[in-house]
MARZA-97238 format. One record per residue (C-alpha): residue number from 0; residue in one letter; x, y, z. Coordinates in nm, 3 decimals. Layout:
! residues N
+-----+---+---------+---------+---------+
:   k : r :       x :       y :       z :
+-----+---+---------+---------+---------+
: NUM : a :       X :       Y :       Z :
...
+-----+---+---------+---------+---------+
! end
This chain:
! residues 420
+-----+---+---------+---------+---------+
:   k : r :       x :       y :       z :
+-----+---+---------+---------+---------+
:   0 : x :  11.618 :   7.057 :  12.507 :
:   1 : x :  11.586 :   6.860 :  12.216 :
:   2 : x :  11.571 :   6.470 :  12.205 :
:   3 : x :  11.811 :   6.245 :  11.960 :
:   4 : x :  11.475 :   6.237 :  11.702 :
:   5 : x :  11.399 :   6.595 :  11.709 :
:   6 : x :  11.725 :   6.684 :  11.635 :
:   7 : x :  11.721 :   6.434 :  11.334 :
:   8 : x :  11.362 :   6.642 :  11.247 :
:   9 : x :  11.573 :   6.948 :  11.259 :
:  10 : x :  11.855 :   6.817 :  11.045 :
:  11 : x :  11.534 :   6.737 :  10.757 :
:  12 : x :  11.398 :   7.069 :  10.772 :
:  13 : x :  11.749 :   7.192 :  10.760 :
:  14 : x :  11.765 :   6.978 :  10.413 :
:  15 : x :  11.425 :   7.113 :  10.299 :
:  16 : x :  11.371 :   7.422 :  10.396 :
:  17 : x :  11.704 :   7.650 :  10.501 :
:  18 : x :  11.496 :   7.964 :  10.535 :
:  19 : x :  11.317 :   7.815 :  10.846 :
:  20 : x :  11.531 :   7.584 :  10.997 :
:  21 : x :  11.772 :   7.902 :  11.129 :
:  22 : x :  11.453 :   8.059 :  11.316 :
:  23 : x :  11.403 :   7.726 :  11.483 :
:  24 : x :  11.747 :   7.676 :  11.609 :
:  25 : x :  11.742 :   8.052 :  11.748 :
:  26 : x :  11.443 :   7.948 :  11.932 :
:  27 : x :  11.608 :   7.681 :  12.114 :
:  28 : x :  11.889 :   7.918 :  12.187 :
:  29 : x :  11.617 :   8.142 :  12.322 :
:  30 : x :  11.437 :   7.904 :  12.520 :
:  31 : x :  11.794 :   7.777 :  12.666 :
:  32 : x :  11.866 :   8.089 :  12.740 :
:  33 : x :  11.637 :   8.278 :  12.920 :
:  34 : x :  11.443 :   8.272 :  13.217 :
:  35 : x :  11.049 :   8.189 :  13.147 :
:  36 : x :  10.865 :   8.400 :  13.380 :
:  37 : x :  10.556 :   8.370 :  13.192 :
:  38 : x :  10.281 :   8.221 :  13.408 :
:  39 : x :  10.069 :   8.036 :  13.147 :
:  40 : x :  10.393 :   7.872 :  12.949 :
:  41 : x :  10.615 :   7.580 :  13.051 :
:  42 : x :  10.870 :   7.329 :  12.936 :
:  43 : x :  10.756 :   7.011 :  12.789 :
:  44 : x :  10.944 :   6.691 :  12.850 :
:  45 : x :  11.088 :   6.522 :  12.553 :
:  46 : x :  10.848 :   6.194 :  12.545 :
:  47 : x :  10.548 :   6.519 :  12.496 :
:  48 : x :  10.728 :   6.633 :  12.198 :
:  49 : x :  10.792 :   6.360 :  12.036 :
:  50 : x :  10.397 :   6.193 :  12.040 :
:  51 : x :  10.351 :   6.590 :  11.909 :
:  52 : x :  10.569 :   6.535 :  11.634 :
:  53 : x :  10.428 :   6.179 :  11.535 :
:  54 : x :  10.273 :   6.050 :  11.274 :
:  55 : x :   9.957 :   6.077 :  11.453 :
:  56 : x :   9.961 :   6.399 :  11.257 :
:  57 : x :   9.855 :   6.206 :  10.957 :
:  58 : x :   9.551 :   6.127 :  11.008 :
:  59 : x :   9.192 :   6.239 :  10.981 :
:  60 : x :   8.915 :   6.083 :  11.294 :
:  61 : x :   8.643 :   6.303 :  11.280 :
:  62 : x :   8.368 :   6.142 :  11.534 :
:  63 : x :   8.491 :   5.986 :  11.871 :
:  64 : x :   8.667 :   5.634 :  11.914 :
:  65 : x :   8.404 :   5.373 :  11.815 :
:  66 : x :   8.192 :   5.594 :  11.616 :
:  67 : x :   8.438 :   5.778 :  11.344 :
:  68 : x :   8.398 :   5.890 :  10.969 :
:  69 : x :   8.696 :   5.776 :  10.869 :
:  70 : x :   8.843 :   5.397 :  10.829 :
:  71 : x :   9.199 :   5.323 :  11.003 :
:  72 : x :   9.087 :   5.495 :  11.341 :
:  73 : x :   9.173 :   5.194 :  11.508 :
:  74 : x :   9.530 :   5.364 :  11.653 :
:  75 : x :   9.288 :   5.667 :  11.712 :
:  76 : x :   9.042 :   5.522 :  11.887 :
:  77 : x :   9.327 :   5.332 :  12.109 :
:  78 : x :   9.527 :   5.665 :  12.179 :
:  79 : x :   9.200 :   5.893 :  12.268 :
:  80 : x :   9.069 :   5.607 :  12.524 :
:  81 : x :   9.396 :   5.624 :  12.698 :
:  82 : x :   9.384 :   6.030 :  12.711 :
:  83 : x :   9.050 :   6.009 :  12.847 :
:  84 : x :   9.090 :   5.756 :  13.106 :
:  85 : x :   9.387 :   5.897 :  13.249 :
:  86 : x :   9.231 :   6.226 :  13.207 :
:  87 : x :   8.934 :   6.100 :  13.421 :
:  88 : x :   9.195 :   5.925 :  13.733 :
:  89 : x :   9.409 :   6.236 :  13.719 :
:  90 : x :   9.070 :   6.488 :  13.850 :
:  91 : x :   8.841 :   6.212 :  13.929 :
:  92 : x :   8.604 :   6.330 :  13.658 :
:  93 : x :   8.243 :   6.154 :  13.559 :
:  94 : x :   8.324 :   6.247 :  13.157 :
:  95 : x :   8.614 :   6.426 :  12.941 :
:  96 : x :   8.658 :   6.532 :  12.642 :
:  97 : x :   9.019 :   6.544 :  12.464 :
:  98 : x :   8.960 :   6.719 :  12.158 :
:  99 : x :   8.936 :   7.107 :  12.196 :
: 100 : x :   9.231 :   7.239 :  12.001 :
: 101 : x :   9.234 :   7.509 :  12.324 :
: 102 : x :   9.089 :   7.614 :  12.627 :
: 103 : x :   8.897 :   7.903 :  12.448 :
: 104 : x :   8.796 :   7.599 :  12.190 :
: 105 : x :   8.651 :   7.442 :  12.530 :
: 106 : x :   8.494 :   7.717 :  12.680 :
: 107 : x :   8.293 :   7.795 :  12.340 :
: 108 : x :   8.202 :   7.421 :  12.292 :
: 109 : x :   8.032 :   7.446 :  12.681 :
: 110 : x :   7.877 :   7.808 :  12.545 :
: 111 : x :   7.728 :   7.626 :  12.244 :
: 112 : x :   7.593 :   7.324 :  12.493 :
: 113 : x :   7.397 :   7.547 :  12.765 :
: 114 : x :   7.321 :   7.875 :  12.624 :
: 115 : x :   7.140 :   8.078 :  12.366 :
: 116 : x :   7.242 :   8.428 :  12.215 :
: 117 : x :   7.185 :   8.681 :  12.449 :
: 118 : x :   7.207 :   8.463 :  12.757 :
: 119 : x :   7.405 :   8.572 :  13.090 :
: 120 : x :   7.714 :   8.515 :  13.152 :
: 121 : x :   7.862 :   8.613 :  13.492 :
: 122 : x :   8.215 :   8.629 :  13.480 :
: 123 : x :   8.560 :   8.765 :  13.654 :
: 124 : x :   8.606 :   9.095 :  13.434 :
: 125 : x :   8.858 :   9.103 :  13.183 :
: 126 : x :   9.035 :   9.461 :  13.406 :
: 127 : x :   9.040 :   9.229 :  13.712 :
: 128 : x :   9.252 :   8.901 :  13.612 :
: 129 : x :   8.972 :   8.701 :  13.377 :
: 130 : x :   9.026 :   8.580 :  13.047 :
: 131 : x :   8.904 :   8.720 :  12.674 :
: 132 : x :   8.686 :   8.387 :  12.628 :
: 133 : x :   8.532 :   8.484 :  12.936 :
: 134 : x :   8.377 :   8.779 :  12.814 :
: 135 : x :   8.576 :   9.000 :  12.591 :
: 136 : x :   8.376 :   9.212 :  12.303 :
: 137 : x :   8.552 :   9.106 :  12.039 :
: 138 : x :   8.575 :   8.751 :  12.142 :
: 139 : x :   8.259 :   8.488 :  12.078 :
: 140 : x :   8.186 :   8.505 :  12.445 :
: 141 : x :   8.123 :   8.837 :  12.415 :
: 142 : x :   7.966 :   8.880 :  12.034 :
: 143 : x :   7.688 :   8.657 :  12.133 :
: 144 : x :   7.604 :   8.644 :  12.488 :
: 145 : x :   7.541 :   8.929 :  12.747 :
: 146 : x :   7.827 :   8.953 :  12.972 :
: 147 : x :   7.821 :   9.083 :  13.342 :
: 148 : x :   8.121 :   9.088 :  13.525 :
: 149 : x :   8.184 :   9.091 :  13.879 :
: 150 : x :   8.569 :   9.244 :  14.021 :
: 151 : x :   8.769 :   9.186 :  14.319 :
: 152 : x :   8.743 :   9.355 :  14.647 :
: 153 : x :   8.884 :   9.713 :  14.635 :
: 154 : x :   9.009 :   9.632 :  14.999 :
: 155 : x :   9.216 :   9.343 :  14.936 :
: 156 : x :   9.205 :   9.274 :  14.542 :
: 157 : x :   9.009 :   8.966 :  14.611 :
: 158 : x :   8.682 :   8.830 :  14.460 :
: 159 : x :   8.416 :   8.877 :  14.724 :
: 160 : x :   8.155 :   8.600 :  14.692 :
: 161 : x :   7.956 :   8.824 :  14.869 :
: 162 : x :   7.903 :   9.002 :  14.552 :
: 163 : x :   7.871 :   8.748 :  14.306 :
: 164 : x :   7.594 :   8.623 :  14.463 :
: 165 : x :   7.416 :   8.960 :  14.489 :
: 166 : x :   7.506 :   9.062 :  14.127 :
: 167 : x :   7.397 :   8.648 :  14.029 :
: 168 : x :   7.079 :   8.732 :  14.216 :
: 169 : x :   7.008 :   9.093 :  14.030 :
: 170 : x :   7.069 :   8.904 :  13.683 :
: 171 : x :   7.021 :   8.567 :  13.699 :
: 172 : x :   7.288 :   8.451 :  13.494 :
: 173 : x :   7.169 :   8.085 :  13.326 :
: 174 : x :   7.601 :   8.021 :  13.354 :
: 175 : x :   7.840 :   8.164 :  13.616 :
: 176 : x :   8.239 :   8.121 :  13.516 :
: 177 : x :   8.479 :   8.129 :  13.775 :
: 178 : x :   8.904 :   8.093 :  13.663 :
: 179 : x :   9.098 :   8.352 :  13.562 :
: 180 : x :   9.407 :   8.421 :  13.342 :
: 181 : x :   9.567 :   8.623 :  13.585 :
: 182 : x :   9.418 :   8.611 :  13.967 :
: 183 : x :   9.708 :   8.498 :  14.268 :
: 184 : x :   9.471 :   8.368 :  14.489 :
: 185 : x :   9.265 :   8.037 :  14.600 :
: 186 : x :   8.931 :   8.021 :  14.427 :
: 187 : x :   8.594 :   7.900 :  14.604 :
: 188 : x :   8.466 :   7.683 :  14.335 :
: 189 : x :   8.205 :   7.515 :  14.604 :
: 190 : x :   8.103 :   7.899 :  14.647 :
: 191 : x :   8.043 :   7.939 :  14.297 :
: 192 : x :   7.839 :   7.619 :  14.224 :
: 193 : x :   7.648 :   7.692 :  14.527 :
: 194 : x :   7.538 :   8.054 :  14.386 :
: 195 : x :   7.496 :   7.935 :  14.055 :
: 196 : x :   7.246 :   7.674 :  14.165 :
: 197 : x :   7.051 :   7.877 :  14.388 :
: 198 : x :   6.967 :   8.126 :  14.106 :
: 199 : x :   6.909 :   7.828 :  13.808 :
: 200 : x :   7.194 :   7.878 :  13.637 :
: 201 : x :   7.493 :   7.614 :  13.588 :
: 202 : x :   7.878 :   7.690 :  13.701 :
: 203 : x :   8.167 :   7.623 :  13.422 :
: 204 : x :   8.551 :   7.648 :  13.576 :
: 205 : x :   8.779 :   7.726 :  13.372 :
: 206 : x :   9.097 :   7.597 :  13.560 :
: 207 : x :   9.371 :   7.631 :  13.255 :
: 208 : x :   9.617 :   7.828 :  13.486 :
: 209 : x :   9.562 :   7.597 :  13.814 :
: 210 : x :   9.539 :   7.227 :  13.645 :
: 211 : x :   9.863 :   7.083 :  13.751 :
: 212 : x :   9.760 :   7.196 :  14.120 :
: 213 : x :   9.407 :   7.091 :  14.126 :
: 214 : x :   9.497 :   6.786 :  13.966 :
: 215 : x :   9.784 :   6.716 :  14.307 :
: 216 : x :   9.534 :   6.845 :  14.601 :
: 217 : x :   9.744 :   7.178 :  14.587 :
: 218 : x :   9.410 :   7.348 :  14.517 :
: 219 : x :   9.090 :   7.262 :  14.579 :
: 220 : x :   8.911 :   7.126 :  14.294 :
: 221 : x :   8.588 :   7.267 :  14.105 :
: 222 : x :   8.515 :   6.873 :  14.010 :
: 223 : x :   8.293 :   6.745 :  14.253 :
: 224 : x :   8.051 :   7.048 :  14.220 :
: 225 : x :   8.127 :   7.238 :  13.910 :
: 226 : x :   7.858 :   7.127 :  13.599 :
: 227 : x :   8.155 :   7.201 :  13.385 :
: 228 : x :   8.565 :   7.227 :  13.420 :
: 229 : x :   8.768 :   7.351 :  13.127 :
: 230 : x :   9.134 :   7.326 :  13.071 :
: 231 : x :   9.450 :   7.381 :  12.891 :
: 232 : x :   9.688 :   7.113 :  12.889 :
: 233 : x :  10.007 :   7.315 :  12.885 :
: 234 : x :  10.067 :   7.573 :  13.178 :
: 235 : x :  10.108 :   7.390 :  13.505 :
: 236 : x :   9.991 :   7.043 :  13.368 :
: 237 : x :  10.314 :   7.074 :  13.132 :
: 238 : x :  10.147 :   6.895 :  12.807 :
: 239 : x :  10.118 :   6.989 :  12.493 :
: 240 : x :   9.916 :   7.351 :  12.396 :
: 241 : x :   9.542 :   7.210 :  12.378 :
: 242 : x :   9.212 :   7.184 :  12.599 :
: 243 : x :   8.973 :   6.996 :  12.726 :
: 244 : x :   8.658 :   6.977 :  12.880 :
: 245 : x :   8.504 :   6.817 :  13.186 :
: 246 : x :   8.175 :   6.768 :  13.287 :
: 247 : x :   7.915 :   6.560 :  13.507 :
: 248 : x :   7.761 :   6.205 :  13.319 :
: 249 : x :   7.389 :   6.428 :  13.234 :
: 250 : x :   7.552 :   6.643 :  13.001 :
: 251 : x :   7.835 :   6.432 :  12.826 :
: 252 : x :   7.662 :   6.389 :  12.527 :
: 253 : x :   7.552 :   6.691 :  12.421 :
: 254 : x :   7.910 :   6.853 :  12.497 :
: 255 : x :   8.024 :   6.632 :  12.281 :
: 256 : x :   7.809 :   6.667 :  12.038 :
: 257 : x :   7.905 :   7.074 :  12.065 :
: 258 : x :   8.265 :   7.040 :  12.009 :
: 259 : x :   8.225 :   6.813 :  11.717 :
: 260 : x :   8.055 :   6.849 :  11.502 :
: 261 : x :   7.925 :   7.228 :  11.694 :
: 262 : x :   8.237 :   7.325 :  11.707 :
: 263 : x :   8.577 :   7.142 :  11.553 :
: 264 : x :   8.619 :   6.951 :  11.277 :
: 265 : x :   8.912 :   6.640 :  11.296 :
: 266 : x :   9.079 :   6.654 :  11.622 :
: 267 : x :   9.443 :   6.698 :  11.639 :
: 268 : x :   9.529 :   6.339 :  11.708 :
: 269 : x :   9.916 :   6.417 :  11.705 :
: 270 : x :   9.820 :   6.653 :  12.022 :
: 271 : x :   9.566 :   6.414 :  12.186 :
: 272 : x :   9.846 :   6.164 :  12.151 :
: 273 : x :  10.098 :   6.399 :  12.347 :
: 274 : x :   9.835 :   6.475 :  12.591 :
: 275 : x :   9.793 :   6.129 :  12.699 :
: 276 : x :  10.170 :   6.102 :  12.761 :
: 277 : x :  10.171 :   6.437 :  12.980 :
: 278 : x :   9.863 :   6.282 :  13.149 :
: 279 : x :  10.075 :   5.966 :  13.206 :
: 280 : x :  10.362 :   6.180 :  13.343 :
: 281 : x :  10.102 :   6.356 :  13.548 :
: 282 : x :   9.990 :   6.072 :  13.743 :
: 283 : x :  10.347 :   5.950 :  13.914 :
: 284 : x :  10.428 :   6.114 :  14.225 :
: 285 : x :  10.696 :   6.341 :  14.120 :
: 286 : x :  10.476 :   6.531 :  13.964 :
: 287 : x :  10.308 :   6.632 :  14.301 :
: 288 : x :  10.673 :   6.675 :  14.454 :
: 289 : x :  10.707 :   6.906 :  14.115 :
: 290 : x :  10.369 :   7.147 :  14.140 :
: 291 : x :  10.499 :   7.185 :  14.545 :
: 292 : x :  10.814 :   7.328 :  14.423 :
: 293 : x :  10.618 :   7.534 :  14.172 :
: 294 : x :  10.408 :   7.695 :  14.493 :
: 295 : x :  10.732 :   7.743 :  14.710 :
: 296 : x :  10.941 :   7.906 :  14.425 :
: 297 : x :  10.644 :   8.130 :  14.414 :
: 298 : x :  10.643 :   8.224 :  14.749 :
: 299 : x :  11.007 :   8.245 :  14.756 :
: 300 : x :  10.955 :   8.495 :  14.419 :
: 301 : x :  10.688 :   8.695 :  14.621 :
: 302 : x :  10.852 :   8.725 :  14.939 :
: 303 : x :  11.179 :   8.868 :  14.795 :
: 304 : x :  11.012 :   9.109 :  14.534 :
: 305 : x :  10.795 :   9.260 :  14.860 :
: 306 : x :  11.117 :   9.294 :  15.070 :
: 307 : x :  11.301 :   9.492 :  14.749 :
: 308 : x :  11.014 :   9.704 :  14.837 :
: 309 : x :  10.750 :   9.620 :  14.593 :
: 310 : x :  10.355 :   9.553 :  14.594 :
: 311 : x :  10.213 :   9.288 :  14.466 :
: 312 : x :   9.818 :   9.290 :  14.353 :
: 313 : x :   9.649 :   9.122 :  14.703 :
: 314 : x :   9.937 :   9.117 :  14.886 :
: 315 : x :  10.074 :   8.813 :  14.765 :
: 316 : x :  10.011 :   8.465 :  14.593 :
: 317 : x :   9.830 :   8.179 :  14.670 :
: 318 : x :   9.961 :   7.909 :  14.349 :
: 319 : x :  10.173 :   7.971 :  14.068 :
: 320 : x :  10.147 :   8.360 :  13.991 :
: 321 : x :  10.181 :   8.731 :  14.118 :
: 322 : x :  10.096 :   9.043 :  14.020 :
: 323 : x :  10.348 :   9.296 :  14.062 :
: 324 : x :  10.172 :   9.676 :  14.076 :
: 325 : x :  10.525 :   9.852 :  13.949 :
: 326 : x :  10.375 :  10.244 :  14.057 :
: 327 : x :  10.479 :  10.210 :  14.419 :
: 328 : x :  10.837 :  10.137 :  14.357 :
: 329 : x :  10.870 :  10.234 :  13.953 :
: 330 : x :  10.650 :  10.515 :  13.991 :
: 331 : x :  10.737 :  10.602 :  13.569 :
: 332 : x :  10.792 :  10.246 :  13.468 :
: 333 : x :  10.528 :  10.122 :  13.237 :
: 334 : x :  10.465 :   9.769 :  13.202 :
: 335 : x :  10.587 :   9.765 :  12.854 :
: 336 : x :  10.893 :   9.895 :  12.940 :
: 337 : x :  10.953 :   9.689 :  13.236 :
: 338 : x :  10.857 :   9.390 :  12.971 :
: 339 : x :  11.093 :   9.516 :  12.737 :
: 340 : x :  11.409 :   9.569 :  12.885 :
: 341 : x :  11.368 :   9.265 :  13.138 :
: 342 : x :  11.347 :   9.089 :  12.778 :
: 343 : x :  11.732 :   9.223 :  12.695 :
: 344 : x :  11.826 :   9.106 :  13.035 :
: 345 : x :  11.711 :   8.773 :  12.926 :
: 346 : x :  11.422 :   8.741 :  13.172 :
: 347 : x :  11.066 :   8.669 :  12.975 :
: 348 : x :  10.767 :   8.831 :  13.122 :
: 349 : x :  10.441 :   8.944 :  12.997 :
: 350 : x :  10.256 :   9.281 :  13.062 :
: 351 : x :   9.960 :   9.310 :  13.246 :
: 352 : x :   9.651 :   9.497 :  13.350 :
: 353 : x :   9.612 :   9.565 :  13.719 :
: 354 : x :   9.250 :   9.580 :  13.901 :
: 355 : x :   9.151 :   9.959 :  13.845 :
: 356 : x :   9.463 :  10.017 :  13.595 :
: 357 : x :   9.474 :  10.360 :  13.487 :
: 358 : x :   9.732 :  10.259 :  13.194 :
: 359 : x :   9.600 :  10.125 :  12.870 :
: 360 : x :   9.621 :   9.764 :  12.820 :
: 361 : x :   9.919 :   9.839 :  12.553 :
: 362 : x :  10.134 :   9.976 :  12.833 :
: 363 : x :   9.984 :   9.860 :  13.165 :
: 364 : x :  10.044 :   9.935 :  13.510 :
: 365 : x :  10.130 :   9.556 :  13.611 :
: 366 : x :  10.396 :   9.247 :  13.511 :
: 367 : x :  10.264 :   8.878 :  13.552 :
: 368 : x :  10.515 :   8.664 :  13.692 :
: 369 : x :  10.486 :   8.292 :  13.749 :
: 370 : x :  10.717 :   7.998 :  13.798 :
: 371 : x :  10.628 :   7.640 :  13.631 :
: 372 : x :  10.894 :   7.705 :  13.368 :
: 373 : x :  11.147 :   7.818 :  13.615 :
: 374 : x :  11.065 :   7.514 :  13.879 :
: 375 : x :  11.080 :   7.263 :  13.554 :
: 376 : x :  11.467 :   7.375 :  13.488 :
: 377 : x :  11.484 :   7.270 :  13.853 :
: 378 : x :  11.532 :   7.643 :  14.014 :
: 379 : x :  11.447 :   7.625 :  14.348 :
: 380 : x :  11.408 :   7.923 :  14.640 :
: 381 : x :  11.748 :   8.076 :  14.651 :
: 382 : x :  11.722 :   8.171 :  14.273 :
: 383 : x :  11.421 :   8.267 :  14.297 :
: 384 : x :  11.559 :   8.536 :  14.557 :
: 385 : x :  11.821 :   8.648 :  14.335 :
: 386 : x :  11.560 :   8.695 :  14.037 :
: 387 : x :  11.362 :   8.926 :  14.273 :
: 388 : x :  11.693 :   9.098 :  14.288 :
: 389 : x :  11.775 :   9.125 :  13.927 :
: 390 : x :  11.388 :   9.239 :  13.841 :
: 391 : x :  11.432 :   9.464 :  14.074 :
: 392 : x :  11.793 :   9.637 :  13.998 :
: 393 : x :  11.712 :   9.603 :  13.627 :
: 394 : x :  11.342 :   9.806 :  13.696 :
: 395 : x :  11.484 :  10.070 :  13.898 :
: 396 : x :  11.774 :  10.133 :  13.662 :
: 397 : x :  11.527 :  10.224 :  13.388 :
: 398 : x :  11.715 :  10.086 :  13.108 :
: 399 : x :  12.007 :  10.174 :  13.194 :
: 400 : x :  12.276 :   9.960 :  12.963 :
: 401 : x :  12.498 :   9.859 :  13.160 :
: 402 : x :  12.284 :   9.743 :  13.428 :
: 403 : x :  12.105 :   9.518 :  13.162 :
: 404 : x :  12.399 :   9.379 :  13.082 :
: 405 : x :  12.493 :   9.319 :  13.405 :
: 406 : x :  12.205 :   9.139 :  13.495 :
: 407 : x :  12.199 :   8.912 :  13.129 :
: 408 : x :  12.518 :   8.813 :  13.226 :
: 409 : x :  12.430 :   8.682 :  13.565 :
: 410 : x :  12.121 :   8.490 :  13.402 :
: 411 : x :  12.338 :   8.350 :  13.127 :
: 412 : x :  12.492 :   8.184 :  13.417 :
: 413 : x :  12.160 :   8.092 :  13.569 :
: 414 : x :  12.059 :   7.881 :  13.245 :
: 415 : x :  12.419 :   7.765 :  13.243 :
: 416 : x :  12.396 :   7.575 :  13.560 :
: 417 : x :  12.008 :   7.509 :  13.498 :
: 418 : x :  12.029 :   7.378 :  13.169 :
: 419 : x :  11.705 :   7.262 :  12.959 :
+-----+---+---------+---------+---------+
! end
C-alpha cells in the first residue's frame, strides 16, 4: 500500500540511490503478498506514513513543548501537545509522555525514575511469555537490577496471582511488571497494583501487545491503578514503531525528566507526528468495530487450529494472540522449521518459546500467531478457518514441496482478493 507521495519518495530514491530502491520495492511485494501472522506487527494506514515521512524529520527539539533547546519548536511544540492530549482521551490517563523511541526506551526511562541498581524487579519470566526489557541478562533490565520472575500455572499455563503475591511477599520487590510479549490471556492489572502496594513497591504495565484493546474496553485497563503504563504505538494501536509512557500526576515530572535528558536525546518528531495521527485514527469508532474483529478472527484462528487437532499454550486466547505447542500434533517439527517453510508458503510467523520448552530458544517448541495485520487487510472468520487449514497441511507435510506450493498458491489468492 503505498500513497500517491510515497510513491513519488520512491521514484527519488530510485533517482538517487538504485542500489536501495530495488530492496524497497521487493518489500512492498512482500508485504502485499503474504499473510502477517506476526502478533506484535501491523499495517499502517497511509495518513501514518506519510506524517513518518515528513519533514518533521528535520528538526532537532530537545526539551518538551514550551521549554526546548532549540529555536523554531513552535510546529514541535504544536504537534507533541496534540499527541499527548489525544494520547491522554484515548486511555483516560493523568500524564503521557510521547517521546520514547520504543517500548523498551519506556520501560528503561520508568527503571531510571523509581529504582536503584540492584533493586527488585518482579516480572513474568522471559521462558513463560515476558519480554527481554523485562528482565533479560543481557538487556539493561537485567545488567542492573535483580530480577525475580514469577511463571504461569503448570495446570493451565496461566499466571496465578496467588503466587505473585507470595513470591512479592518473600522479596519485596520496590517494582512489580505485569505485560508480556507473548501471554493469550486477560491480565489482572487491579491484582497486580493491589500486591504491589501491599508490599511498598509500585506496579509498571507494560501493555505494548494489548493497547489497541485496552484503549476500546476490549481489555481491562491497568490505568486507573497502575503507577505506570508503557506502550508501543505499533502492534494493535496500528501507529508508527515508537513508545510511550503513562503515569499518575505525582510522578510526571521526574519521568520526564528520565527519558530526557536520563535517557534520549532529541525526540523523533517525524514519529511523534505520525503518532498523533494514529492516535487521531484511534479515537473514531471504527477503530473499536476494528480491535472486535481483531478478537473474533482470533478466536476463529484458535478454534480451527484446535479442531485440526492442535494445542494451543492455555487452551486458547483471550485478545489478539495464541500459542501453538506444535509436539502434540508435529511431534518432530521444530519451531524453526515450522517458521521456515510456512515463510515459502507465504505465511509470516515468528518462533517461540513455550512455558517449560525443552527446545532452545533458536529452534523452539512453539509458533506465535496473532491477527491485527490479517483483520487490517479486512480478513474476517472464514479465512481465518482456511489459514488454520493451510498451517496445518503445510506443518504436517514437513516440507514437503509440493504441498508448499500448494498452499502459496492458495494465499497468493488470499492477498489477491485482500489487497493492501
Amino acid at each position: 500500500m503505498m500513497s500517491s507521495r510515497a510513491s513519488a519518495r520512491f521514484e527519488a530514491i530510485q533517482a538517487v540511490d538504485p542500489e536501495i530502491y530495488p530492496i524497497m520495492q521487493a518489500e512492498v511485494r512482500r508485504q502485499q503478498s503474504t499473510l502477517e501472522l506476526i502478533a506484535s506487527e501491523n499495517h499502517v494506514s497511509p495518513a501514518v506514513l506519510e506524517a513518518l515521512g515528513s519533514v518533521f524529520t528535520n528538526k532537532y527539539a530537545e526539551g518538551y513543548p514550551g521549554k526546548r533547546y532549540y529555536g523554531g519548536c513552535q510546529n514541535m511544540d504544536g504537534v507533541e501537545d496534540l499527541a499527548r492530549a489525544r494520547a491522554k482521551q484515548l486511555f483516560h490517563s493523568d500524564h503521557v509522555n510521547v517521546q520514547p523511541h520504543s517500548g523498551t526506551q519506556a520501560n528503561a526511562a520508568v527503571y531510571l525514575a523509581v529504582l536503584q541498581p540492584a533493586d527488585t524487579i518482579l516480572s513474568l519470566s522471559l521462558a513463560h511469555g515476558g519480554h527481554l526489557s523485562h528482565g533479560l541478562k543481557v538487556n539493561i533490565s537485567g545488567l542492573l537490577y535483580n530480577v525475580v520472575p514469577y511463571e504461569v500455572d503448570r495446570a493451565n499455563e496461566q499466571i496465578n496471582m496467588a503466587e505473585v503475591r507470595r513470591l512479592a511477599r518473600a522479596h519485596k520487590p520496590k517494582l512489580i511488571l505485569s505485560g508480556a510479549s507473548a501471554y493469550p490471556r486477560t491480565l489482572d492489572f487491579e491484582g497486580f497494583s493491589e500486591i504491589a502496594h501491599e508490599v511498598g513497591g509500585l506496579h509498571m504495565a507494560d501493555i505494548a501487545h494489548i493497547a489497541g484493546l485496552v484503549a476500546t474496553g476490549l481489555h481491562p485497563s491497568p490505568i486507573p491503578n497502575a503507577d505506570f503504563v508503557t506502550t508501543t504505538t505499533h502492534k494493535t494501536l496500528r501507529g508508527p514503531r515508537g513508545g510511550m509512557i503513562m503515569c499518575k500526576e505525582a510522578h510526571a515530572k521526574l519521568l520526564d525528566s528520565r527519558v530526557f535528558p536520563g535517557s534520549q536525546g532529541g525526540p523523533l518528531m517525524h514519529c511523534i507526528a505520525a503518532k498523533a495521527v494514529a492516535f487521531a485514527e484511534a479515537l473514531k469508532p471504527e477503530f473499536k468495530a476494528y480491535q472486535q474483529q481483531i478478537l473474533k478472527n482470533a478466536q476463529a484462528l484458535a478454534e480451527a487450529l484446535v479442531a485440526k487437532g492442535n494445542r494451543l499454550v492455555s487452551g486458547g486466547t483471550d485478545n489478539h494472540l495464541m500459542l501453538l505447542d506444535l509436539r502434540p500434533a508435529y511431534p518432530d517439527v521444530t519451531g524453526k522449521q515450522a517458521e521456515d517453510w510456512l515463510g515459502l508458503a507465504g505465511i509470516v510467523v515468528n518462533k517461540n518459546m513455550i512455558p517449560w520448552d525443552e527446545r532452545k530458544p533458536t529452534q523452539t517448541s512453539g509458533l506465535r500467531l496473532g491477527t491485527p495485520a490479517l483483520t487490517t487487510r479486512g480478513l474476517k472468520e472464514p479465512e481465518m478457518r482456511a489459514i488454520a487449514g493451510l498451517i496445518d497441511r503445510v506443518l504436517r507435510a514437513q516440507g514437503e514441496p509440493k504441498v508448499i506450493e500448494a498452499a502459496a498458491a492458495e494465499v497468493h489468492s488470499l492477498c489477491e482478493q485482500f489487497p493492501l
